[in-house]
FIVORO-857484 format. One line per field, with one value per residue (C-alpha): residue number from 1; residue in one letter; chain; x, y, z. Coordinates in steps of 0.02 Angstrom, whole numbers, plus 50000, padded with zeros to 5 digits. Layout:
<nodes>
num	(NUM|...) .
residu	(a|...) .
chaine	(A|...) .
xx	(X|...) .
yy	(Y|...) .
zz	(Z|...) .
</nodes>
This chain:
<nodes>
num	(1|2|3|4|5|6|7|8|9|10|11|12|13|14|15|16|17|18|19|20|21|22|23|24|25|26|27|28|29|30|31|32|33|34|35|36|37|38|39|40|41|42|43|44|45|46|47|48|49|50|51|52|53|54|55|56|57|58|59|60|61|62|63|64|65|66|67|68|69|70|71|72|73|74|75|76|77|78|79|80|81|82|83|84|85|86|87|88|89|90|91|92|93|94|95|96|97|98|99|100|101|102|103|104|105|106|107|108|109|110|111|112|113|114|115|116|117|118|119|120|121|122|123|124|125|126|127|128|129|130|131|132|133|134|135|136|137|138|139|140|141|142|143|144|145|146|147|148|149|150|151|152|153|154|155|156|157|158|159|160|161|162|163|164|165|166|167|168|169|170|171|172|173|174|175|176|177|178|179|180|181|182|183|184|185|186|187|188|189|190|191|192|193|194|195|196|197|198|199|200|201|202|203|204|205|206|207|208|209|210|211|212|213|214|215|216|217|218|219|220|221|222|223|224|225|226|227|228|229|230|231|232|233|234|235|236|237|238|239|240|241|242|243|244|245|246|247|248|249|250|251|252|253|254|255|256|257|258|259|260|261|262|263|264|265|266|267|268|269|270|271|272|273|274|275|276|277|278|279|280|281|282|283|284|285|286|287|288|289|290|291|292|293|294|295|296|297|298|299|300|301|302|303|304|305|306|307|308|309|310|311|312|313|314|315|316|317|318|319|320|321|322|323|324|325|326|327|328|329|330|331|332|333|334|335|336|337|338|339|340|341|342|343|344|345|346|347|348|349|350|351|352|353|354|355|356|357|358|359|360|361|362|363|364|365|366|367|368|369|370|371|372|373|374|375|376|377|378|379|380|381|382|383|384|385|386|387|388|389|390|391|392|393|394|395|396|397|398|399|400|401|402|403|404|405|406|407|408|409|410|411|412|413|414|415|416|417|418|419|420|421|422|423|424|425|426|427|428|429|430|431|432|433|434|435|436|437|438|439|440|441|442|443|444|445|446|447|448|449|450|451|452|453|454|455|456|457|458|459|460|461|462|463|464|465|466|467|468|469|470|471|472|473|474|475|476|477|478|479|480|481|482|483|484|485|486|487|488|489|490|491|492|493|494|495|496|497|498|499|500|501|502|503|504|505|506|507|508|509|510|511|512|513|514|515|516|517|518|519|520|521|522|523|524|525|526|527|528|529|530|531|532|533|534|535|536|537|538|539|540|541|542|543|544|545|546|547|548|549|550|551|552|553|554|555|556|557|558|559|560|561|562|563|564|565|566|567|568|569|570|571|572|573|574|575|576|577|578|579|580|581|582|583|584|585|586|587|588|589|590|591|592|593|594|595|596|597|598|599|600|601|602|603|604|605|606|607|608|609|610|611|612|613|614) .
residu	(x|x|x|x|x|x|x|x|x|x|x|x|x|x|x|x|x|x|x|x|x|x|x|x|x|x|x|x|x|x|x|x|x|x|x|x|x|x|x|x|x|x|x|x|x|x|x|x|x|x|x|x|x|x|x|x|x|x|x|x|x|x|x|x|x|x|x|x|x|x|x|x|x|x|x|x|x|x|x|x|x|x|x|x|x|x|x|x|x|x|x|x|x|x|x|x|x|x|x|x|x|x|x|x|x|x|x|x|x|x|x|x|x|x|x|x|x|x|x|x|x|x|x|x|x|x|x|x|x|x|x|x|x|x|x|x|x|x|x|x|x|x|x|x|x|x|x|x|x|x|x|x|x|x|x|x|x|x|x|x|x|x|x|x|x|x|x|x|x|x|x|x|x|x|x|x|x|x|x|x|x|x|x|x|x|x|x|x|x|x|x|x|x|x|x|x|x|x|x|x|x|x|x|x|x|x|x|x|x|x|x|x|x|x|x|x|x|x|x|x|x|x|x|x|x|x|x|x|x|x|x|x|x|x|x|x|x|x|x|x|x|x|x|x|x|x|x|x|x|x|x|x|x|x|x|x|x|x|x|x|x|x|x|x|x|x|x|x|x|x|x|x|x|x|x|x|x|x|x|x|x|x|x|x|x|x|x|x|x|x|x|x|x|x|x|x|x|x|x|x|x|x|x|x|x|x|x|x|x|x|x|x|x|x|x|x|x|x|x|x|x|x|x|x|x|x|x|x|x|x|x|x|x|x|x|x|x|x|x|x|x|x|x|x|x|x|x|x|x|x|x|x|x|x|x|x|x|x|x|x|x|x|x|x|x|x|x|x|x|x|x|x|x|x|x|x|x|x|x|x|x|x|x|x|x|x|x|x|x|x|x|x|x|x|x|x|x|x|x|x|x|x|x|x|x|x|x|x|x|x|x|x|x|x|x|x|x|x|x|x|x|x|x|x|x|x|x|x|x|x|x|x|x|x|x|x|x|x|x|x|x|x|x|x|x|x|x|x|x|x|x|x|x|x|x|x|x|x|x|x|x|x|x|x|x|x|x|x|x|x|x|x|x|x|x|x|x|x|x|x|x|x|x|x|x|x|x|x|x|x|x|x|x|x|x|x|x|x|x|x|x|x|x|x|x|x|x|x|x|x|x|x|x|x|x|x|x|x|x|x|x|x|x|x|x|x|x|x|x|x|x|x|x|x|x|x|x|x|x|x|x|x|x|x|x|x|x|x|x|x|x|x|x|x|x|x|x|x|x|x|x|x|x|x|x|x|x|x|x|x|x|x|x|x|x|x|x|x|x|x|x|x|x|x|x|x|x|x|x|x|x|x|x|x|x|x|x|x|x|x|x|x|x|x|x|x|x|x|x|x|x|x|x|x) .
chaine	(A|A|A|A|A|A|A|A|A|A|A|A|A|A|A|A|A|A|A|A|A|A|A|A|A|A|A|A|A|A|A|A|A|A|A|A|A|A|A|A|A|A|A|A|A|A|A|A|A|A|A|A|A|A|A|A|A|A|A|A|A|A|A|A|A|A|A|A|A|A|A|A|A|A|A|A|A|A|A|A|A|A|A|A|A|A|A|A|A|A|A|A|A|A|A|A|A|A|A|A|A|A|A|A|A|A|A|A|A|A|A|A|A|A|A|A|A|A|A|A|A|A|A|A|A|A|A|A|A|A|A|A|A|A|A|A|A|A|A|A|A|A|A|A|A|A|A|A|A|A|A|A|A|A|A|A|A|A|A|A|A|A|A|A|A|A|A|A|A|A|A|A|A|A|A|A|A|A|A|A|A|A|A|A|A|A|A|A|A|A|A|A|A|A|A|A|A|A|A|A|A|A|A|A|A|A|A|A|A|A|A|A|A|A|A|A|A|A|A|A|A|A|A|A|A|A|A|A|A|A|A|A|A|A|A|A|A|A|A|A|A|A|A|A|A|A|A|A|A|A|A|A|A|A|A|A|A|A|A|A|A|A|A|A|A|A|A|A|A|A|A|A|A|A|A|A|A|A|A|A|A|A|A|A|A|A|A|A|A|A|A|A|A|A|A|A|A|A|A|A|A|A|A|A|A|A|A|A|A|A|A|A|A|A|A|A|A|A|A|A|A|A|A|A|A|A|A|A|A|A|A|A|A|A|A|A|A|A|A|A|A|A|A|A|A|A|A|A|A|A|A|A|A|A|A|A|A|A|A|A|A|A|A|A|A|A|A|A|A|A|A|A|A|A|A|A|A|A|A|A|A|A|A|A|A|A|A|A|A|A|A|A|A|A|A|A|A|A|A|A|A|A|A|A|A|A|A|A|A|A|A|A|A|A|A|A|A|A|A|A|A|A|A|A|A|A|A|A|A|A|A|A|A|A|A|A|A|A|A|A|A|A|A|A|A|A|A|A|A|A|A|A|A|A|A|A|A|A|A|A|A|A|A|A|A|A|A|A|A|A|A|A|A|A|A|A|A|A|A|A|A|A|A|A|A|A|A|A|A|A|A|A|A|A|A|A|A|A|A|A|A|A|A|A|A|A|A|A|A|A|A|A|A|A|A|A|A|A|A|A|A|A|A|A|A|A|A|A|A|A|A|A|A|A|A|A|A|A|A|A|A|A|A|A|A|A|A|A|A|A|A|A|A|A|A|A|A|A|A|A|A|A|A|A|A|A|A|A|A|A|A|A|A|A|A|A|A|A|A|A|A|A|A|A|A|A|A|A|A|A|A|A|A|A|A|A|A|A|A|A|A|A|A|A|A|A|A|A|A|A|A|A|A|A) .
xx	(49002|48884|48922|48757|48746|48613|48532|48599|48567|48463|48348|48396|48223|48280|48464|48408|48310|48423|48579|48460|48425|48613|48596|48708|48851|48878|49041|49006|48865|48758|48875|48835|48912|48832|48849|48921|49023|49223|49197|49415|49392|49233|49301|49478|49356|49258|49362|49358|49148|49159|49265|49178|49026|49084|49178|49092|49197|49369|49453|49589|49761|49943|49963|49779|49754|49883|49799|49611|49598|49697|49886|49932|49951|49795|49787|49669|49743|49616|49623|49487|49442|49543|49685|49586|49613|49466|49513|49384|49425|49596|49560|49645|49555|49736|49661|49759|49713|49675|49765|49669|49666|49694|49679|49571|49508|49380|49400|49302|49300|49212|49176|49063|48925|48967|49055|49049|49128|49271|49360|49564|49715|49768|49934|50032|49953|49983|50173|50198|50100|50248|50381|50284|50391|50378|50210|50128|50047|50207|50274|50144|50202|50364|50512|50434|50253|50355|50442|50285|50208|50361|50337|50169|50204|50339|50236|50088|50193|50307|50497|50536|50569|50366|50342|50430|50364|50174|50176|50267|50120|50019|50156|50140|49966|49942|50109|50189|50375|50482|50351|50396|50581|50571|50474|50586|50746|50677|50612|50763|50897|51042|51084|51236|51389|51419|51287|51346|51295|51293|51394|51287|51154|51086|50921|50865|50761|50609|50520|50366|50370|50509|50407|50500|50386|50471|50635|50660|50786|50879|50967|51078|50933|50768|50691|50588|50484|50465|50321|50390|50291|50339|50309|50135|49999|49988|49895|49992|50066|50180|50140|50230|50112|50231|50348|50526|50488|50504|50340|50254|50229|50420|50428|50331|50458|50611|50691|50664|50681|50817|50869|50869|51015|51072|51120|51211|51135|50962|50980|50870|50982|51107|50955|50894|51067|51114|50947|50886|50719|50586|50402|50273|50361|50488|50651|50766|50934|51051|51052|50910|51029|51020|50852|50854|50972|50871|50776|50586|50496|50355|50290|50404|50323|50180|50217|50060|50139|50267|50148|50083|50012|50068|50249|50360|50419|50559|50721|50783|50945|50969|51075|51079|51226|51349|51407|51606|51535|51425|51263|51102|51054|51225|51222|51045|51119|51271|51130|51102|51281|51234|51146|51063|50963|50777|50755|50592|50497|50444|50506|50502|50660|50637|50740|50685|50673|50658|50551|50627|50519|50613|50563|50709|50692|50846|50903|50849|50996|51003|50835|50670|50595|50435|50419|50467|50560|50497|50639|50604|50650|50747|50715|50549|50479|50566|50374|50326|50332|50215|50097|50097|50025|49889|49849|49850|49751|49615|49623|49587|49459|49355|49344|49465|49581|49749|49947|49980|50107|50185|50307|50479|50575|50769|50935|51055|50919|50845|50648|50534|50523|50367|50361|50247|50206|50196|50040|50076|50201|50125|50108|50137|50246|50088|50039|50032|49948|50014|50026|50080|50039|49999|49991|49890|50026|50058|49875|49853|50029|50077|50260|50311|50346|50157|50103|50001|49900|49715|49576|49466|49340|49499|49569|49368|49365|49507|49484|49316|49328|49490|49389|49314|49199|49156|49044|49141|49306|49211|49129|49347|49381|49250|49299|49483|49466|49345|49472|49611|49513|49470|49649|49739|49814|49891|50004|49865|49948|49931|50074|49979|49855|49853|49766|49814|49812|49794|49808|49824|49948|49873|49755|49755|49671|49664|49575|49553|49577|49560|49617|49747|49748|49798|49983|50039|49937|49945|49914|50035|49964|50073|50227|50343|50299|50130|50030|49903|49942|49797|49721|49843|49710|49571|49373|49231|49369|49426|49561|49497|49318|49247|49080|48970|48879|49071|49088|48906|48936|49087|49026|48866|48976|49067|48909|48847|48663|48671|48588|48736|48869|48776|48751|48953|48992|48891|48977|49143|49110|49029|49171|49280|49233|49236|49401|49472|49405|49458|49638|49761|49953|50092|50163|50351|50337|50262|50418|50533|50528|50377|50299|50144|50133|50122|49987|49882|49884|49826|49693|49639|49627|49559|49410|49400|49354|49241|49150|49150|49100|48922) .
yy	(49120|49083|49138|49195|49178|49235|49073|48950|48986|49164|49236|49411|49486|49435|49469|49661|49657|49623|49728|49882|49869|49827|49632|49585|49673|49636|49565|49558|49533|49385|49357|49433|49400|49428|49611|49557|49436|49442|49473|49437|49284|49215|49255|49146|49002|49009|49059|48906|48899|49085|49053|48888|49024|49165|49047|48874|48817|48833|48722|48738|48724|48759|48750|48777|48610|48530|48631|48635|48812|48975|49009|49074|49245|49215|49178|49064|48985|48936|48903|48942|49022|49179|49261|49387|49438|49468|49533|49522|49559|49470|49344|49356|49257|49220|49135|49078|49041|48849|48729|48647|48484|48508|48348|48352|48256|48306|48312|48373|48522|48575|48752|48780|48750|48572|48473|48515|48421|48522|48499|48521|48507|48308|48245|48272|48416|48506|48428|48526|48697|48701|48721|48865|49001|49181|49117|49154|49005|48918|49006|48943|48781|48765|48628|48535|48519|48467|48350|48277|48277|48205|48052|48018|48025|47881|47771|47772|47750|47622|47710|47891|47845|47795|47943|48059|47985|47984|48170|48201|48123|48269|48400|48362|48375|48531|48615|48613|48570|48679|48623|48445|48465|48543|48412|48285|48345|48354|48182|48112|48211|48177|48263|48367|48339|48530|48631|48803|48985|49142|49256|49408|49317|49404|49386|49515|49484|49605|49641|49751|49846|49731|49549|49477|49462|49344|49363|49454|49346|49410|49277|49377|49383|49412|49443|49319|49361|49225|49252|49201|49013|49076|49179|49295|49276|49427|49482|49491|49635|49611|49506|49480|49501|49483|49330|49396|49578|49665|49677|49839|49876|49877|49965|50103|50128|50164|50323|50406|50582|50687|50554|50416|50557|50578|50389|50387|50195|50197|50007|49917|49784|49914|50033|49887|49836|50019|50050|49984|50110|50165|50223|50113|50048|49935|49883|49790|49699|49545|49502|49472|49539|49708|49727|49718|49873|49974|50101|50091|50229|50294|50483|50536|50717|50780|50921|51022|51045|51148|51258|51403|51527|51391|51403|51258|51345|51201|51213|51152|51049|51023|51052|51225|51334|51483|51604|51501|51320|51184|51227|51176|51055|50961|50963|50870|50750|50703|50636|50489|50438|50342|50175|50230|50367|50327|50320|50421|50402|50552|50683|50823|50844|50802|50739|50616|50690|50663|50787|50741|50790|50918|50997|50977|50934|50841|50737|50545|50451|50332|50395|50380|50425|50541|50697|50731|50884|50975|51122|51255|51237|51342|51434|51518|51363|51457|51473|51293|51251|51415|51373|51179|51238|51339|51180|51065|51215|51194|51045|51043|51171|51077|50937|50823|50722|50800|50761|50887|51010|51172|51278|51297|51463|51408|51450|51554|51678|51532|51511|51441|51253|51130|51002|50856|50694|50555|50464|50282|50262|50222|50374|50253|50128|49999|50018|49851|49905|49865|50009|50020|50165|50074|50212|50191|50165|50011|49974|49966|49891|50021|50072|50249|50312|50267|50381|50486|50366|50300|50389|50442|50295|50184|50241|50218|50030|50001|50070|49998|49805|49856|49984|49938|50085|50104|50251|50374|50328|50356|50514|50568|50522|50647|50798|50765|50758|50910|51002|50961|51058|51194|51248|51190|51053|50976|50841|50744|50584|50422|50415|50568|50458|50296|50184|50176|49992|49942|49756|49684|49551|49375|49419|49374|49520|49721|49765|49930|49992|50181|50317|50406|50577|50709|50728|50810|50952|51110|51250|51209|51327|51471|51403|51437|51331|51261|51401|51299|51137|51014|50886|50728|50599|50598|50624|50575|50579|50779|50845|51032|51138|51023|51027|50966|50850|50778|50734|50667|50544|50478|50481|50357|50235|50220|50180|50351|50395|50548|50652|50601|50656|50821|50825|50803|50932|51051|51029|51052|51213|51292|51236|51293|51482|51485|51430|51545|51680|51636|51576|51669|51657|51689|51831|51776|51663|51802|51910|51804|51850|51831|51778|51884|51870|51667|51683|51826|51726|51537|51629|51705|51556|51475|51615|51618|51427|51427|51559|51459|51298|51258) .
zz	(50556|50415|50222|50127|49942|49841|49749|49865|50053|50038|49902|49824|49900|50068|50072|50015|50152|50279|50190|50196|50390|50446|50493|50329|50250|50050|50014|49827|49718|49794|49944|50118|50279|50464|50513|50677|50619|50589|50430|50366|50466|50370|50203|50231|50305|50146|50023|49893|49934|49875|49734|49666|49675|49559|49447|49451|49308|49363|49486|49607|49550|49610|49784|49837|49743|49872|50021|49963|50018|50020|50068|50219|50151|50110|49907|49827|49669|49526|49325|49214|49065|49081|49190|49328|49490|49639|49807|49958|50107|50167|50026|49850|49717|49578|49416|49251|49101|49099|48957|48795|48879|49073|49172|49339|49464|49622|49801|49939|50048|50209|50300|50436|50312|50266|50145|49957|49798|49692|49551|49563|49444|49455|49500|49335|49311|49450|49449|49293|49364|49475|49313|49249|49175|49282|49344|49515|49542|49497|49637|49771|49762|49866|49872|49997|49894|49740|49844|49894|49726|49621|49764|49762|49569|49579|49704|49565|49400|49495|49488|49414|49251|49205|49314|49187|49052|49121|49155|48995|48915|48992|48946|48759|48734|48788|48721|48891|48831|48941|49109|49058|49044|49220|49278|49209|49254|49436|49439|49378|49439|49552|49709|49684|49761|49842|49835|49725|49768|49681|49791|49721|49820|49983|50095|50195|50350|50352|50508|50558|50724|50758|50706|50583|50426|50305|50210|50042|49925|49780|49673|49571|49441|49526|49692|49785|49962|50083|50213|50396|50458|50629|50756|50787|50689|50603|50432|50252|50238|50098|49963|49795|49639|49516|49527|49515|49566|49708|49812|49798|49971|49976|49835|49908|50071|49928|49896|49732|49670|49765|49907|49759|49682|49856|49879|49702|49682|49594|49588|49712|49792|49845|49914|50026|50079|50129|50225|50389|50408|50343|50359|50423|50561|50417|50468|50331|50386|50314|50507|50636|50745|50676|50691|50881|50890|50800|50878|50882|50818|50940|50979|51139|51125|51003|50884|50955|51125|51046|50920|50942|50783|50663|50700|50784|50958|50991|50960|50806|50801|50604|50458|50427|50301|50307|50184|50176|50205|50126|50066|50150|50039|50050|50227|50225|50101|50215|50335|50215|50232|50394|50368|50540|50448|50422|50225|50128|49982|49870|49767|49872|49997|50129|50307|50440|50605|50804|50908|51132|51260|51298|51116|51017|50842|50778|50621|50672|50644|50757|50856|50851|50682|50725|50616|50442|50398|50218|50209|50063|49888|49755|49601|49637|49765|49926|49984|49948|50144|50180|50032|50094|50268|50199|50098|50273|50371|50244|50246|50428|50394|50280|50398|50333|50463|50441|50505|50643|50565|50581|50520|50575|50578|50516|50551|50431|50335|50272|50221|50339|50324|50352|50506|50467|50630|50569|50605|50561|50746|50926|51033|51192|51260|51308|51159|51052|50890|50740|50619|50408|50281|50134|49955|49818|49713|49809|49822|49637|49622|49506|49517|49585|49390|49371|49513|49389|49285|49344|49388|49549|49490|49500|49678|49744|49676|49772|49930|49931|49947|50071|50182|50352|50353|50160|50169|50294|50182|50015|50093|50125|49962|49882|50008|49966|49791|49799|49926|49790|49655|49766|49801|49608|49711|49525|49624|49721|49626|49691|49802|49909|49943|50055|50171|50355|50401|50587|50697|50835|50877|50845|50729|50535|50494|50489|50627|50548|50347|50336|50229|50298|50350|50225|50243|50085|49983|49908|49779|49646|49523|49616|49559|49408|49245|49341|49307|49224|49306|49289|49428|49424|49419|49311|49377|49259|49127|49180|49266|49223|49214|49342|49404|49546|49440|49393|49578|49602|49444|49509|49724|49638|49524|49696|49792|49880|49881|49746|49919|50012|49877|49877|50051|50080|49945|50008|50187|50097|49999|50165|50263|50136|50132|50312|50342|50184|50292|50441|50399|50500|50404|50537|50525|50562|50403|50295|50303|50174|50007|49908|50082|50038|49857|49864|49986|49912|49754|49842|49930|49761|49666|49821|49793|49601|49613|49739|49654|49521|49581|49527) .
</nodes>
């Protein structure tokens, strides 16, 4: 599994060549791997070749200078002139900002290409790395590493004493005074008597599809995640960024908006401690045992074999209200009471449901989470459910992949509600795949609050080094951004948007990175107060008066032939006025109030910018 790099084992001429006809696949600038190779599995095997290549001046530090290659969550730790970050693949290049007067020494490395000299922190250095205040790399370096370090330390400075004083030495002249007090007080402390524990303290196991992934810590003061050593192999899934914070893949699972209000406990310890399920196939207990009770979540019926027109022909089992008793919306919210009850991210409401064989659609508590329940809203956004589906069936329409849905007739006078599958579960028992909806919220390790900052530009430069099939996502990313201005879809944010990530057990890496089907769109402009509701994220610095040349300029900067981008728009827009004709609304759901009205006007907008799209 050979690594190509421009200037060293191919010239550029060549390695054009051979990108252009399919036999290599272009990592970077001036790296290419073998099209036919694994390419996850090349990058781990080469990562510090690959890193000495982009930044030939900084050397390994932390706790890839004690491994001489990446972690096994697959992080490469270097210090150099700056603090950066490049992801490739599986591979996460970390890099700090190196001290005035670093001390180094060299070491040697081999790949499948042969042995090569590096440079790496030294000894005292990378003793003191390890008492870094709130820093990452600090973090790589575990007990047992500083174990090893403080006595390879003592055998070379002859008792711990010289040893403090030798790597205070270091610590001084390059303004490292809080590193060397850690340092010191480690090399010269005493074991203590009883070990003492804050009982605010808790670890949670966290498992995926039922694998234990690691353990998530909180201290009382910070969290700290803890990637499991045993068990299958399986790729990172989680990884903390920011030392002390909660991972944002985790964050991403949490309630916020109404079920966050619902819960009464905005604070994230007591959110994890309450819950035991979530999307993605995430399961969260204090005890292993727990885990192994909880129900798996996999498709026992699809939602299309009870559909017909639109409409959900099942029965549905949930909350409903009366004229004397509870209202709807406290009746949903008593579902949350049970720790057994799957918990959701987002705004909207919204209830976790289970769809039997037999076609019954019931609250999920304590069954298999399958299909997600989005009931109607109040004060002029009764048709949000109706106005959602027209957003999904054009979706469809315009070629997009989309989560089967329908809507679902309710109980009690009450507005037609929206029925979403969830896509990211097995649909069989033999199945084995492994299966996480990642956001781009998560993705960009923004937190949910952030969900309407970046730009288009942004989401394509991330999806692109993540992607196994760069073009067809990019080409998704264009039609969904183009479908979004189409129908006034104002709340595309980045928490609307996410990768589907796929494995297989045993394997280190994604077998498959794709963006996800559309699961959450529609015409917001119909709405009270959003009458002239903008796009959430930015394209070619816009989010109104677009243009066709707006989406070209921003398909190119992602890396589509300018023929392509207008060769995908132009499928969209045709697509698009064929399936505004041939939408067909049911009939049962146009009956409640303002049923009509919300769909005369998404149509006409749906028209006005089409006509207008040039």
């Amino acid at each position: 599994m050979p690594l190509h790099l421009v200037g060293e084992t191919i010239d550029k001429t060549r390695s054009h060549y051979l990108s252009e006809t399919g036999k290599l696949v272009q990592l970077m600038r001036g790296i290419y791997v073998d099209a036919g190779d694994d390419i996850d599995e090349v990058v781990l095997r080469h990562a510090v070749r690959i890193a000495r290549y982009l930044y030939p001046r900084a050397y390994l530090s932390a706790a890839s200078a004690v491994l001489l290659g990446p972690t096994c969550d697959g992080r490469l730790y270097l210090t150099g002139r700056r603090i950066q970050r490049t992801r490739i693949r599986g591979l996460e290049i970390v890099q700090n900002r190196a001290p005035e007067r670093p001390s180094t020494a060299s070491a040697v490395v081999a790949d499948s290409m042969g042995e090569f000299p590096v440079v790496v922190s030294a000894l005292r250095q990378r003793f003191l790395e390890a008492f870094r205040l709130r820093s990452e790399h600090a973090a790589s370096i575990d007990t047992g590493m500083r174990e090893a370090i403080a006595e390879r330390l003592v055998q070379e400075y002859g008792d711990r004493k010289a040893a403090a004083d030798a790597v205070w030495t270091l610590a001084r002249e390059n303004g490292w005074y809080r590193e060397g007090e850690g340092a010191e007080k480690f090399l010269l402390r005493r074991a203590p008597i009883a070990a003492v524990r804050n009982e605010a303290a808790f670890e949670l196991t966290v498992a995926w599809h039922g694998i234990p992934l690691g353990e998530l810590a909180h201290d009382g003061f910070e969290w700290r995640w803890t990637a499991a050593t045993d068990g299958p192999v399986l790729p990172p899934l989680i990884r903390q960024t920011t030392p002390g914070r909660l991972p944002p893949f985790i964050v991403s699972l949490l309630p916020e908006g109404w079920l966050e209000s619902v819960l009464k406990d905005p604070d994230d310890r007591a959110l994890l401690r309450t819950g035991k399920r979530y999307l993605s196939n995430i399961t969260i207990a204090e005890k292993k045992a727990e885990l192994a009770r909880l129900p798996s979540d996999m498709l026992a019926a699809r939602l299309e074999a009870f559909t017909g027109d639109g409409v959900f022909t099942g029965t549905y089992a949930g909350p409903g209200r009366d004229a004397t008793h509870h209202d709807f919306e406290h009746r949903l919210a008593q579902l949350f009471e049970s720790a057994e009850t799957p918990r959701l991210s987002g705004v909207q409401i919204k209830a976790p449901m289970s769809l039997s064989l037999e076609g019954v659609l019931r609250p999920a508590t304590g069954l298999p989470f399958t299909h997600i329940l989005k009931p109607a809203g109040t004060s002029g956004f009764e048709t949000l459910p109706l106005v959602e589906w027209i957003g999904l069936a054009l979706a469809r329409g315009v070629g997009l992949e989309v989560a089967e849905h329908a809507l679902v007739l309710m109980p009690d006078g009450m507005p037609p509600a929206l029925v979403v599958e969830r896509f990211d579960i097995r649909t069989r028992a033999e199945d084995t795949s492994m299966l996480a909806m990642e956001d781009l919220c998560s993705v960009l390790d923004l937190a949910p609050k952030d969900k309407y900052t970046g730009t288009i530009e942004r989401v394509a430069r991330a999806v692109r080094p993540l992607s196994t099939d760069v073009e067809s996502d990019l080409r998704t990313l264009i039609k969904r951004v183009l479908l979004a201005w189409l129908i006034a879809d104002g709340d595309m944010h980045l928490k609307n948007m996410a990768v589907l990530k796929t494995a297989k057990p045993g394997q280190q890496a994604f077998t498959s990175v794709r963006l996800a089907p559309v699961y959450d769109t529609l015409t917001t402009r119909v709405f009270p107060r959003l009458e002239h509701d903008h796009m959430a994220l930015k394209l070619n610095g816009k989010d109104e008066r677009l243009r066709r040349a707006d989406f070209v300029a921003v398909a190119t900067l992602a890396g589509l032939r300018a023929g392509d981008a207008n060769e995908t728009l132009d499928d969209v827009l045709r697509a698009f006025t064929q399936a505004i004709d041939g939408l067909k609304v049911p009939a049962s759901c146009l009956n409640q109030p303002n049923g009509e009205v919300a769909v005369a006007k998404v149509l006409g907008i749906c028209r006005e910018r089409l006509d207008g799209f040039d």
